[in-house]
N, C-alpha and C positions, 0 to 999 in steps of 0.2 A: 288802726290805732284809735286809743278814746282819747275824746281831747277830757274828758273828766274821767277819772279813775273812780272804778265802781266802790261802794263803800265798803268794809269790812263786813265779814258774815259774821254771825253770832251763833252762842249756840241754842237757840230758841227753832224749834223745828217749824222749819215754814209747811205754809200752807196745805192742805193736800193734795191739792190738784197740782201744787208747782213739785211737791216730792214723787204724785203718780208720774208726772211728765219727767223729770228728772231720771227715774227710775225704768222708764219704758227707752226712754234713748239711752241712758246705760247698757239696758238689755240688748238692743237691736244693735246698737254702735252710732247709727247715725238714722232721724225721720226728720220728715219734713214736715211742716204745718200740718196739711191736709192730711198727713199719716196718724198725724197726731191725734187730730181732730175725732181722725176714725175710732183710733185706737184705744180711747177715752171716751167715746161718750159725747163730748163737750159741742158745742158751737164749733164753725168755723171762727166765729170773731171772737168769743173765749178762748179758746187755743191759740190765736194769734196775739191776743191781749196776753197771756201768761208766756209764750215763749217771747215775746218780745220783752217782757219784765226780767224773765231769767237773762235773756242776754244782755239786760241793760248793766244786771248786777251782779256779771260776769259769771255767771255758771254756766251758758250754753255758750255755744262758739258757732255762727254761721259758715258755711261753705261755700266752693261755688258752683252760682245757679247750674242746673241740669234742665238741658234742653230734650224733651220729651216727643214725639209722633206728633201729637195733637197739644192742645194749650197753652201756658203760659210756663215758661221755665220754672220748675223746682228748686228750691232750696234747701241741701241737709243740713239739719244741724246736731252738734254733736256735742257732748261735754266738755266743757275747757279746762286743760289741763289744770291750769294757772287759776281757775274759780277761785279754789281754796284749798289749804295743806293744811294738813294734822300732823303731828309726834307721836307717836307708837313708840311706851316705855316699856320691854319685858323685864321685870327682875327675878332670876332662877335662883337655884338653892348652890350652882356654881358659875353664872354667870349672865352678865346685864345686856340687855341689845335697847340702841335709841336709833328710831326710822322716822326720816321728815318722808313724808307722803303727799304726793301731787291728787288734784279732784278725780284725777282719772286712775288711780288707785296705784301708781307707777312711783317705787321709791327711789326717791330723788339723794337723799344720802343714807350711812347708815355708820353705823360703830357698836363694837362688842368690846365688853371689857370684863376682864376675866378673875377670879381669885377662888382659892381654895373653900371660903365659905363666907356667907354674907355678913356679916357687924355693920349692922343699922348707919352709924355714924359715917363711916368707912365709903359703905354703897352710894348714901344717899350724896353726899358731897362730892364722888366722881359722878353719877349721874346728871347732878345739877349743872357742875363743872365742863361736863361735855356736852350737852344739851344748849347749855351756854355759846358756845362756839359752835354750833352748828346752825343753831337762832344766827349767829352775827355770821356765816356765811351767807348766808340767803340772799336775795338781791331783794332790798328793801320794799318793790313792790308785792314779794312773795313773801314777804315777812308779816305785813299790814293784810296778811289776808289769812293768817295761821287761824283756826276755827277753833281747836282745842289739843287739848293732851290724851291719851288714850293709855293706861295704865295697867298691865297684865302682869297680876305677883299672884303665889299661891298663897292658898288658905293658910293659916298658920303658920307663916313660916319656921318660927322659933320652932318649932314641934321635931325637925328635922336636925336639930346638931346630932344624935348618936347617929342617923344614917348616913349619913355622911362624913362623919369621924369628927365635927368641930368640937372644939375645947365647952367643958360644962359652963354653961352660963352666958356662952359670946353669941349666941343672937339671940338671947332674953328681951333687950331694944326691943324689937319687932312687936312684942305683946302686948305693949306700953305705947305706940310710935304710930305717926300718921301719915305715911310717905304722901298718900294722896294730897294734904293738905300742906303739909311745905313743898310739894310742886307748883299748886295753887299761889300760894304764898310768892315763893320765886318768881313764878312767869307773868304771873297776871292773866292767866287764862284758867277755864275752866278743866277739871279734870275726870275723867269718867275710867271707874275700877269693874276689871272683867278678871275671874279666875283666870290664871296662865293658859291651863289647858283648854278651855271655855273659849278663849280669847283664838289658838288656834283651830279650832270646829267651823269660828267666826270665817277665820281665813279659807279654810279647806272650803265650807259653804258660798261662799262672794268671791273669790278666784280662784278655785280649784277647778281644773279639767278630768276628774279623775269619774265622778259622777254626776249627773243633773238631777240627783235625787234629794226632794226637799223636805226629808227627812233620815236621820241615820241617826245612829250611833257609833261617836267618832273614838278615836281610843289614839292618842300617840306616845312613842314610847320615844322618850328625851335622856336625860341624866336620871328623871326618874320619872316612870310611868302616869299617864292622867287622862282623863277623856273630857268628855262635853256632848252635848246634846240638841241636835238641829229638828224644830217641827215645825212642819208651814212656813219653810224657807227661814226661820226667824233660830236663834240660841237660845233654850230654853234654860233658864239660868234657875228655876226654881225659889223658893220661899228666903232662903239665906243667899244666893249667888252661887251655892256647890252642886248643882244637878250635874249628875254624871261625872261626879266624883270615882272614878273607874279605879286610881291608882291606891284609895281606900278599900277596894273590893277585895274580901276576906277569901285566901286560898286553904283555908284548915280541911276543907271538904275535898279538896284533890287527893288522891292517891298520893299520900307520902310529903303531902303539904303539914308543913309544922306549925304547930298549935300558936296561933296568933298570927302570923305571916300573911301578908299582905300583897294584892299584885306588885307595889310597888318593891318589894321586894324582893319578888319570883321574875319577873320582866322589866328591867333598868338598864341602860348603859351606864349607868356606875359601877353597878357587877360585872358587865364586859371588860368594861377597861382593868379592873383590878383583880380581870384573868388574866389580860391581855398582859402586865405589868408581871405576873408574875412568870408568864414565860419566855418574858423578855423578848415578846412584842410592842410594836410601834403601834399608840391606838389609833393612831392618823390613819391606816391602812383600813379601818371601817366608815373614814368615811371620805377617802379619796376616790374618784371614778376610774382609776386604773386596777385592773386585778390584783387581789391581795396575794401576797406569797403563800406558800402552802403554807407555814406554823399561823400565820392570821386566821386565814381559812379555819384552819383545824379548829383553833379555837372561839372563833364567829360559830360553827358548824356544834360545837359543844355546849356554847352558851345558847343557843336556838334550839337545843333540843330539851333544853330545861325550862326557856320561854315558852316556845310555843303551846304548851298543852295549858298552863296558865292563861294565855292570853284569848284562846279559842275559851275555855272555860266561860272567862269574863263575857264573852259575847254570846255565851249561849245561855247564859242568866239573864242577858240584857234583853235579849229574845224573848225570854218567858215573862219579863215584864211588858216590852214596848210593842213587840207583834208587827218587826219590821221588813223590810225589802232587805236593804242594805246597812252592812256594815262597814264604815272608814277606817284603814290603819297604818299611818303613817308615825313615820321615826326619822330622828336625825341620823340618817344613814347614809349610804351611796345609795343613787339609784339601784344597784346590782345587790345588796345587802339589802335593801329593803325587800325587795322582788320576793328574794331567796327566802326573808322572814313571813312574808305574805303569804307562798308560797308551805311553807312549812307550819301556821296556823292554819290554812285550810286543811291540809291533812290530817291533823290532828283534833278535828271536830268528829268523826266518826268515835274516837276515843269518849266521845260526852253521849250519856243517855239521851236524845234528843226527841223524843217522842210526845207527842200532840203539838209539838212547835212546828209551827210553817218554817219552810228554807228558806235561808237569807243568804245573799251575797257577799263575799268581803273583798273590797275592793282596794290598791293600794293606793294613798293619798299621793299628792304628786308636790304637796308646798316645801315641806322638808323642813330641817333646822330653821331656818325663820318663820315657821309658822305661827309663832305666838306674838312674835314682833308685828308682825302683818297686823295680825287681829287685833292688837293693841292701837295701829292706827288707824282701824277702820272703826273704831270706836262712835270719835267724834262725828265723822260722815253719816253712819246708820241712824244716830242719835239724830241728826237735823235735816236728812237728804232723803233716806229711804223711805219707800212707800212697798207694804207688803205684795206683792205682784200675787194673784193665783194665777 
């Protein structure tokens, strides 16, 4: 117990030695001074001096001592949950996710809420609304330690009412309108804005088990297609925020791609679902972990054969640009639908002229449907915590 409560973190990116140290017991789970010491560089009495600061102002959490062969008992220390939490807002083109997130990257609540298509006014007022009430759950010393908001909307969204069928003109707002800034406004916290797609690369890259490759090219395929871009362990968001803009990447050059058509709309689960609708499928059966009946199948298995050579395409341009190891590809699927989709994109890369391009891997992502919610509240963290590891 403190008999004083450590101050509130801000979002002012502390020092580097306290984000390398932060970041190297992240990595490991739990060091001890003298690990530290090593493992950095630093002093013995620097290292002792900085992890005893971290733990004064609650980001490190001591253990207990370890008594060793030889010398004086060890101490790990590890990050503490309770440091400080972020909010991760995703806003999609059919649905919102708000995650409060603990320092150790573990989400502590969550809520999704749903509608046909976004109206600015609409969105923003159940967001704030629930956002609201998840703030006043908290138990007020996890409240007094909130660090920021972390904000994952796509580019343009207005851009998208005929893809998605909305009425002419209902999310025109969006063009006009600064979600970031009436979040700001409402919370009193600061807000930090990641493309959607961007935002989950973020995720897949900082808790993904799928690869430890600290670079890719990430690609997932949601209600509608989008990728992002990971180099030197870092999201390369490029000059405007849209690097790896994937779900933009023009399919006119495929065999039998139609003149203007777009990944986003060769590889979507908005297109699945309104097969799945018209054959009077249940779309929940793509992404429940029990086996789908055969008519799901069938037409999972029909939709995947019009995806897959689209999405293998996309990664074999990606290739001719980036010149990588690995490729990421995850979807809000089942585990077992993803696999199958994975699965059936790598087959479909012999179909692509691939010649002078090195082989690449494509590996499947493991974060799933809240991937972009994640990355939205790892935001604020990377922003004030992270230190680039090589």
């Amino acid at each position: 117990m403190r008999d004083i409560p450590p101050a509130p973190p801000t979002l002012e990116p502390r020092p580097e030695n306290e984000r390398l140290i932060l970041s190297l017991v992240r990595q490991a789970g739990s060091l001890s001074k003298a690990d530290i010491a090593r493992a950095t560089g630093l002093s013995a009495q620097s290292a002792t001096n900085i992890v005893n600061r971290l733990q004064t102002t609650g980001l490190l959490r001591a253990g207990d001592s370890v008594r060793g062969k030889v010398g004086q008992p060890s101490v790990p220390y590890t990050i503490d949950p309770e440091g400080a939490f972020s909010i991760g807002i995703k806003v999609g083109r059919q649905s919102a996710e708000i995650a409060v997130m603990g320092f150790d990257y573990q989400i502590r609540s969550y809520q999704r809420i749903s509608y046909d298509y976004p109206v600015f006014n609409e969105v923003r007022q159940q967001i704030i609304g629930a956002t609201k009430q998840m703030i006043a759950a908290l138990p007020q010393k996890h409240a007094h330690r909130l660090l920021g908001i972390g904000l994952a909307i796509p580019d343009a969204l207005e851009s998208w009412e005929c893809t998605i069928g909305a009425p002419t003109g209902s999310m025109a707002d969006w063009a006009s309108s600064d979600l970031r800034a009436d979040l700001a406004a409402a919370f009193g916290l600061p807000v930090l804005r990641m493309n959607d797609a961007s935002a989950a690369c973020l995720a897949a890259l900082k808790l993904g088990r799928a690869t430890t490759a600290r670079a890719f090219l990430y690609l997932y395929v949601g209600t509608f297609a989008g990728g992002g871009l990971a180099i030197d362990g870092r999201v390369y968001e490029g000059l405007s925020g849209n690097a790896g803009a994937l779900g933009s990447m023009p399919m006119r050059v495929l065999r039998g791609g139609e003149m203007g058509q777009q990944l986003i709309g060769a590889a979507s689960l908005h297109d699945l679902e309104e097969s799945a609708a018209k054959a009077g499928v249940n779309p929940q059966e793509f992404y429940a972990e029990a086996p789908p009946c055969a008519a799901a199948q069938a037409c999972f298995t029909a939709w995947m054969n019009r995806a897959a050579p689209a999405l293998a395409f996309t990664f074999v341009a990606g290739q001719a640009i980036l010149d990588l190891d690995t490729m990421v590809l995850d979807a809000s699927l089942s585990d077992r639908m993803r696999a199958q989709l994975v699965q059936a994109v790598r087959a479909a890369l012999p179909g692509h002229d691939t010649r002078g391009l090195k082989p690449f891997d494509i590996v499947a992502g493991d974060i799933g449907v809240r991937a972009r919610s994640l990355g939205s509240a790892l935001l604020p963290f990377q922003a004030v915590t992270e230190y680039e590891l090589m």
